[in-house]
C-alpha positions as CSV (number, residue, x, y, z in Angstrom):
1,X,0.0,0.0,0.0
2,X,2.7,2.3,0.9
3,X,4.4,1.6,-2.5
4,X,1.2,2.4,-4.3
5,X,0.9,5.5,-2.2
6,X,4.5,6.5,-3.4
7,X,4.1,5.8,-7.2
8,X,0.9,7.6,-6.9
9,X,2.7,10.8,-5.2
10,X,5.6,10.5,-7.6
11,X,3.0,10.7,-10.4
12,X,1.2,13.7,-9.1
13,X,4.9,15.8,-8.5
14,X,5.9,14.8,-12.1
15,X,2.7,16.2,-13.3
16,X,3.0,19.1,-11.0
17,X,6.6,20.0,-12.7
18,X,5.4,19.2,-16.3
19,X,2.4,22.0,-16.0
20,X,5.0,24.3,-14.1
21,X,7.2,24.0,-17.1
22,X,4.2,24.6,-19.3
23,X,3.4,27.7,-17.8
24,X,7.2,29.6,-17.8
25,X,7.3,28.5,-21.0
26,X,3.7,30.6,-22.2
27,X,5.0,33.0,-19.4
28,X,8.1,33.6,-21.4
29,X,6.8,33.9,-24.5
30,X,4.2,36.2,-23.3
31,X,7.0,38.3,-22.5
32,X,8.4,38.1,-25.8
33,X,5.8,38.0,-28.2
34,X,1.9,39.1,-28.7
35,X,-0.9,37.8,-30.7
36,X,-2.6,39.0,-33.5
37,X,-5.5,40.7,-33.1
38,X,-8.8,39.7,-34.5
39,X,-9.5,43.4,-36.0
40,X,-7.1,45.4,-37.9
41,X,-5.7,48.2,-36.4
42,X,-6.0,52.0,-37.2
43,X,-3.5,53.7,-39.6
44,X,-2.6,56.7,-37.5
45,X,-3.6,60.0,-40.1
46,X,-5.8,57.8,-42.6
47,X,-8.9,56.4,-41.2
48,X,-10.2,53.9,-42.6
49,X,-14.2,53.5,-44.0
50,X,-16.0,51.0,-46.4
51,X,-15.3,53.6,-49.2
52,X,-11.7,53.8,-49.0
53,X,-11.2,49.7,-47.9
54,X,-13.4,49.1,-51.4
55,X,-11.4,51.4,-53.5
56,X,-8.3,50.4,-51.9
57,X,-9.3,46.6,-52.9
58,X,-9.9,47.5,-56.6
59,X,-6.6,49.6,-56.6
60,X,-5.0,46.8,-55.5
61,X,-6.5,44.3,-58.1
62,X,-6.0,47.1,-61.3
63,X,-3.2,45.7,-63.8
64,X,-4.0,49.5,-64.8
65,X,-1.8,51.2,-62.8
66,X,1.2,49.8,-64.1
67,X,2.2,51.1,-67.9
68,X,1.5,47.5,-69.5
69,X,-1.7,47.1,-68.2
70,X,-0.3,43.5,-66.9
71,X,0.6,43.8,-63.3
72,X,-1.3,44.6,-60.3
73,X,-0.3,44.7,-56.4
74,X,-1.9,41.5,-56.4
75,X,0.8,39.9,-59.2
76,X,3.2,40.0,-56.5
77,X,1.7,39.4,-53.4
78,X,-0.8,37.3,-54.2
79,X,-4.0,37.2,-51.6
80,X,-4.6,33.5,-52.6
81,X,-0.8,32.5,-52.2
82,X,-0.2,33.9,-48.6
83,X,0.7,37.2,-49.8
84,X,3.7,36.4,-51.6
85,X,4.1,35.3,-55.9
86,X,6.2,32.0,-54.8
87,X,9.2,33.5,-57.0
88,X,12.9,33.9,-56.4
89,X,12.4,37.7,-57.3
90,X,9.6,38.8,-58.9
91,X,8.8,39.5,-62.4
92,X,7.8,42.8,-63.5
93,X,7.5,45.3,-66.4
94,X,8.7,43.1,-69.7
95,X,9.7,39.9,-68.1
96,X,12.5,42.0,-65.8
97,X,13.5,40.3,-62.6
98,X,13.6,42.3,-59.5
99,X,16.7,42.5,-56.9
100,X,15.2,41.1,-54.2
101,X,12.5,38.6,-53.1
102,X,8.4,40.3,-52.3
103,X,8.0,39.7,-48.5
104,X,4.2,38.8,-47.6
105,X,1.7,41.5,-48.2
106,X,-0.3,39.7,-44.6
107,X,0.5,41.4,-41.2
108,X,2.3,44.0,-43.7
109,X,1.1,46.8,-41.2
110,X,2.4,45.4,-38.4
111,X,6.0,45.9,-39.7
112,X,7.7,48.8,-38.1
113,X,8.9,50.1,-42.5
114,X,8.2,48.5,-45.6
115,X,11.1,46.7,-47.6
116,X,13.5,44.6,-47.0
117,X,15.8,48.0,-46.2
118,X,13.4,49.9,-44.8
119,X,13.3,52.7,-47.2
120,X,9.6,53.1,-46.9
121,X,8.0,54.4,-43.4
122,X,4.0,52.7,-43.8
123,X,2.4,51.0,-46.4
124,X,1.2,54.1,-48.4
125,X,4.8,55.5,-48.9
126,X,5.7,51.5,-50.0
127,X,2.5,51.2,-52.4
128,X,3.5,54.6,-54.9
129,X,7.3,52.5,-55.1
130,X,6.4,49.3,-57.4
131,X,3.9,52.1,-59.5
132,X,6.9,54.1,-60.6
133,X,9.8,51.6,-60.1
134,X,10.9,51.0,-63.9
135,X,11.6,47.0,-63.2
136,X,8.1,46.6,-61.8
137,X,5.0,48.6,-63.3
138,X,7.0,51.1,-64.8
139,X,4.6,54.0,-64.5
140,X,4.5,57.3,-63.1
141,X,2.5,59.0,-60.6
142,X,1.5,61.2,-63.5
143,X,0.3,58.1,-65.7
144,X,-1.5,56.9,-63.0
145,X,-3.8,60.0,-61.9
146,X,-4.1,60.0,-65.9
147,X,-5.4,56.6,-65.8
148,X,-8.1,56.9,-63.0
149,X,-9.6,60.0,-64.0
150,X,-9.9,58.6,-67.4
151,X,-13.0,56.3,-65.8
152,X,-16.1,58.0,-64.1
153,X,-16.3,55.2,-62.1
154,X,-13.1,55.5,-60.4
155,X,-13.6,59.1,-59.8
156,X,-17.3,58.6,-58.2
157,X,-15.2,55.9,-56.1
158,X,-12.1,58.4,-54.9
159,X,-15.1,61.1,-54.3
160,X,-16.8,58.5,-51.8
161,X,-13.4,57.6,-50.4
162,X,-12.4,61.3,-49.9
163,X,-15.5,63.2,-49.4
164,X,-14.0,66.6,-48.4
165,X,-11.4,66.5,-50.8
166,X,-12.1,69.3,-53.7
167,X,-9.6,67.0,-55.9
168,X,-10.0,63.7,-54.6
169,X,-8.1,61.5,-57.8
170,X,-4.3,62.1,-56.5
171,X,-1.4,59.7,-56.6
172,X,-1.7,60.4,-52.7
173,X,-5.0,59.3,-52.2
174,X,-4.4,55.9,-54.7
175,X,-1.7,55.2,-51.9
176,X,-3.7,56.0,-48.9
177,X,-6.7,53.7,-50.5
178,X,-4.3,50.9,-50.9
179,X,-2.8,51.5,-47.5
180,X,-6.1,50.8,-45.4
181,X,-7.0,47.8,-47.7
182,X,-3.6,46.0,-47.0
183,X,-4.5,46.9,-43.1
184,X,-6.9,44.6,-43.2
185,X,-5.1,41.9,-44.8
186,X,-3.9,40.2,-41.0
187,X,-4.5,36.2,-39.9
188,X,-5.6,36.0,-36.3
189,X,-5.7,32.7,-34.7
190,X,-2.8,30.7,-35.5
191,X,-2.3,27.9,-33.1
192,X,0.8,30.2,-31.5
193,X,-1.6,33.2,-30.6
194,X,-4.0,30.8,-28.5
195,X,-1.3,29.4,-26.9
196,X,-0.3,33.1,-26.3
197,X,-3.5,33.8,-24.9
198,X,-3.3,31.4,-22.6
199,X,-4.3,27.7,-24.1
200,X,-1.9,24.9,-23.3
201,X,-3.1,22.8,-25.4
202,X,-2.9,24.4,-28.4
203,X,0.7,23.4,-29.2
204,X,1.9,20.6,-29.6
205,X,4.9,18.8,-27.3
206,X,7.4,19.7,-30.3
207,X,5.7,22.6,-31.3
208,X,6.6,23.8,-27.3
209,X,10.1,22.0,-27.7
210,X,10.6,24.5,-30.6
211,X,9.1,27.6,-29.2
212,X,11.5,26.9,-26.2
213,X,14.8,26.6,-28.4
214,X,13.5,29.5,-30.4
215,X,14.0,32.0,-27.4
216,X,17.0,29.7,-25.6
217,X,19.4,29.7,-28.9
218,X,18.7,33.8,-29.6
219,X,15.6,33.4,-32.6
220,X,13.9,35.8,-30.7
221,X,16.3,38.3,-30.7
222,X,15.6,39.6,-34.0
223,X,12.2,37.8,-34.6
224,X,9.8,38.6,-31.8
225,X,6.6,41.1,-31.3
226,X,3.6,40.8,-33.0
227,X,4.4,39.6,-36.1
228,X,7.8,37.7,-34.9
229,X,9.8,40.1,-36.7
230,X,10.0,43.1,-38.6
231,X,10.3,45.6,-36.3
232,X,14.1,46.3,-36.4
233,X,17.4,46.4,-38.5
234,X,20.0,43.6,-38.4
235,X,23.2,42.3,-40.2
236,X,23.0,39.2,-42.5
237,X,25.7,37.3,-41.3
238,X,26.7,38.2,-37.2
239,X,28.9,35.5,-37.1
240,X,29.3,33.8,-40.2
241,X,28.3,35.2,-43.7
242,X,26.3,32.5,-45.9
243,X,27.4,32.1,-49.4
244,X,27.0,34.5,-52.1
245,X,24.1,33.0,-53.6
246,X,22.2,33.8,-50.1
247,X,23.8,37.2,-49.5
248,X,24.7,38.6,-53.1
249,X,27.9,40.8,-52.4
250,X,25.9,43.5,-54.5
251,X,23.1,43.8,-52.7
252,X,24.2,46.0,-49.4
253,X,20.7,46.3,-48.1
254,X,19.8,48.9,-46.2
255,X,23.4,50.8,-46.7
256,X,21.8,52.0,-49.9
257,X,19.2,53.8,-47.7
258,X,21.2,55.1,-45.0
259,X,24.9,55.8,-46.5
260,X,26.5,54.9,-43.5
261,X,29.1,51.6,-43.4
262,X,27.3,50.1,-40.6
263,X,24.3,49.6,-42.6
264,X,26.4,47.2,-44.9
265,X,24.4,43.7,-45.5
266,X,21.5,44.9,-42.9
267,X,18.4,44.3,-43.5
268,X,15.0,44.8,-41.5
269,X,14.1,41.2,-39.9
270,X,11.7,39.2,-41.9
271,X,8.5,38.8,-40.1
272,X,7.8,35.1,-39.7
273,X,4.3,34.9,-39.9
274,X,2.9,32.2,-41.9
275,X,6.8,31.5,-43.0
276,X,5.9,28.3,-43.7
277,X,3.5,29.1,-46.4
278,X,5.9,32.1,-48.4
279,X,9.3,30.1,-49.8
280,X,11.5,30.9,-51.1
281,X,13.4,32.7,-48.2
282,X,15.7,35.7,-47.7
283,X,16.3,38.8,-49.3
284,X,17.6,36.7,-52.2
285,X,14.8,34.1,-52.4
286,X,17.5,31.0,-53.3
287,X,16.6,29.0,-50.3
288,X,13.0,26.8,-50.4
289,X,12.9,24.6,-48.0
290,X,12.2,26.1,-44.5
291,X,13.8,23.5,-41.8
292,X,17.2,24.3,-44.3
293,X,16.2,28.3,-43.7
294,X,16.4,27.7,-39.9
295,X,20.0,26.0,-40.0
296,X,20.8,29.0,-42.4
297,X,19.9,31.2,-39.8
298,X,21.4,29.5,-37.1
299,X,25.1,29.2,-38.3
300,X,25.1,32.7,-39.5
301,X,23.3,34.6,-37.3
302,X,23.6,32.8,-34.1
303,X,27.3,30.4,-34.8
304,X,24.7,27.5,-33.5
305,X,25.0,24.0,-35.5
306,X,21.6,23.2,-34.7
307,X,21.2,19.1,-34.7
308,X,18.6,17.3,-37.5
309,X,16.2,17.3,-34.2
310,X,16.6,21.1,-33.2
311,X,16.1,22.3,-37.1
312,X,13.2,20.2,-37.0
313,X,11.8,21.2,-33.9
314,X,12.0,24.9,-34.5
315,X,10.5,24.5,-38.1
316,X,7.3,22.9,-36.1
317,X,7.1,25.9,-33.8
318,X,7.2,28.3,-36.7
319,X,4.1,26.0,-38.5
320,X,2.1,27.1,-35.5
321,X,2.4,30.6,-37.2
322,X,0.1,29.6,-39.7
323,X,-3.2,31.8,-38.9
324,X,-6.6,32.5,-40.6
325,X,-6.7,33.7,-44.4
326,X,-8.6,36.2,-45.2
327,X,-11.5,35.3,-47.9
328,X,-10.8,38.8,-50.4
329,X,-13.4,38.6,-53.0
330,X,-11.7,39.9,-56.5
331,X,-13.4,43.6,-57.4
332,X,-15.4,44.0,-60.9
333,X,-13.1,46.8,-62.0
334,X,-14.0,50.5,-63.8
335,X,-14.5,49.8,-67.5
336,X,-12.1,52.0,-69.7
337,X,-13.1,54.6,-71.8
338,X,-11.4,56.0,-75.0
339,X,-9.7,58.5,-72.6
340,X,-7.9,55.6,-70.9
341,X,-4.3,55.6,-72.0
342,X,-3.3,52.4,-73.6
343,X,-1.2,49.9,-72.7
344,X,2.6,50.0,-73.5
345,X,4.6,47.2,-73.7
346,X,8.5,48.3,-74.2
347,X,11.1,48.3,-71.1
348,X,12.2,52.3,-71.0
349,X,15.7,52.6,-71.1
350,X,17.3,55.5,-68.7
């Protein structure tokens, strides 16, 4: 009896330490990270309304803004696709390849800049780049106001959007539009952000085992917040630089930005957000698999040779990042008129 009576107490202190380890570790990571939120937030200086969200969704959807007529917001970061076009770099204005890879358009606004340098402080400043950028839609913002007023229906939609505006058609207000539509591209729920709001259950014994090396080898050092990333500006390569088809020697990231030599090779942190659904990965988009991403990161960033069972283990932790999609219905779009410029198909030469 006194045997059963010890197995029993044994029992109920190992089950006593297990659910104290359980809760430091949602402790910790409470201290460290935050959960999505099931609304989307307010863009400080642009409020957003049903008017502006709409336009802003068939802005985003209009091949028309670039000068082919061919490529949209949406051609690369794709809604149905996580955000992302599921291409090394993406391909714009007459089959040109960008420099660097399109980051998720999803939890965009939770970023602290836009780009992979940084160069552009809130998703209204990033949405006029791609317009005018000559490798991507090749327009200008004189093109573009051209282009919408050309369509009555565009300007009874920019005069609903911005009812106090005498001139509401601007390149300004296309942004602004665009801005508060990608604000409400965010995916609440993920497995992670119940655990973070206080479910035990809803991760899984590796899924916990990789949230806990995560933090303990230095992930979260760079990739933490609400969207486990993107608020801050780090080297690629701390401790050990990965080889040049990773980190192309000609792309100095954020340097170009800033000028100064400590910007060299840094780059804002990657949000990690539904990572597991946006390969390729890195600035340079030359690595697919995301359990080979982690060791990437772990040699160069942190000098850790993660083991086969670590790699694997933190890969399953950032699965539970996955969240809720949003459903984004694709917009019938203004019809053209004979004022509407047409579409030009030749790369401009500086």
């Amino acid at each position: 009896m006194i045997r059963n009576i010890l197995v029993s107490l044994t029992l109920v202190l190992a089950g006593a330490t297990l659910a104290a380890g359980a809760d430091d570790l949602m402790q910790r990571a409470q201290g460290q990270f935050k959960p999505i939120p099931q609304d989307p937030p307010a863009i400080e200086g642009n409020p957003a309304t049903p008017e502006k969200i709409d336009l802003g969704r068939m802005l985003y959807f209009d091949p028309r803004l670039s000068e082919s007529h061919l490529i949209s917001c949406q051609t690369c970061h794709n809604v149905g696709l996580a955000g992302v076009d599921l291409q090394a770099t993406s391909v714009g204005h007459g089959w040109q390849k960008g420099p660097r890879n399109a980051p998720t358009v999803y939890n965009a606004v939770f970023n602290v800049a836009q780009f992979w340098d940084g160069r552009a402080k809130d998703l209204a400043e990033q949405a006029k780049g791609p317009v005018q950028a000559n490798v991507e839609m090749n327009s200008t913002p004189e093109l573009a106001v051209k282009t919408l007023k050309s369509m009555p229906d565009y300007e009874k939609a920019f005069a609903a959007a911005f009812p106090d505006q005498k001139e509401p058609v601007t390149f300004d207000n296309m942004a602004r539009a665009i801005e508060v539509f990608e604000a409400t591209l965010i995916t609440p729920n993920a497995p992670f952000d119940k655990f973070l709001r206080g479910d035990p259950e809803a991760l899984s014994a590796q899924e916990k085992q990789g949230l806990s090396l995560f933090m303990d080898k230095g992930c979260a050092g760079c990739h933490s917040g609400i969207n486990i990333g993107g608020q801050g500006y780090f080297p690629f390569g701390v401790v050990e630089k990965p080889g040049a088809e990773i980190l192309p020697p000609e792309d100095k990231g954020r340097f170009a930005v800033t000028k100064t030599a400590s910007d060299e090779y840094v780059f804002r942190s990657p949000p990690l957000r539904n990572i597991d659904l946006t390969p390729p990965y890195f600035h340079s988009g030359q690595v697919w698999d995301l359990k080979a991403a982690v060791e990437v990161m772990g040699s160069s960033q942190l000098g850790a040779a993660l083991t086969d069972q670590e790699a694997g283990d933190i890969k399953a932790f950032l699965v539970s990042l996955n969240g809720d999609l949003p459903e984004v219905v694709h917009p019938l779009l203004p019809g053209r008129t004979s004022g509407t410029p047409q579409p030009v198909l030749a790369i401009k030469r500086p």
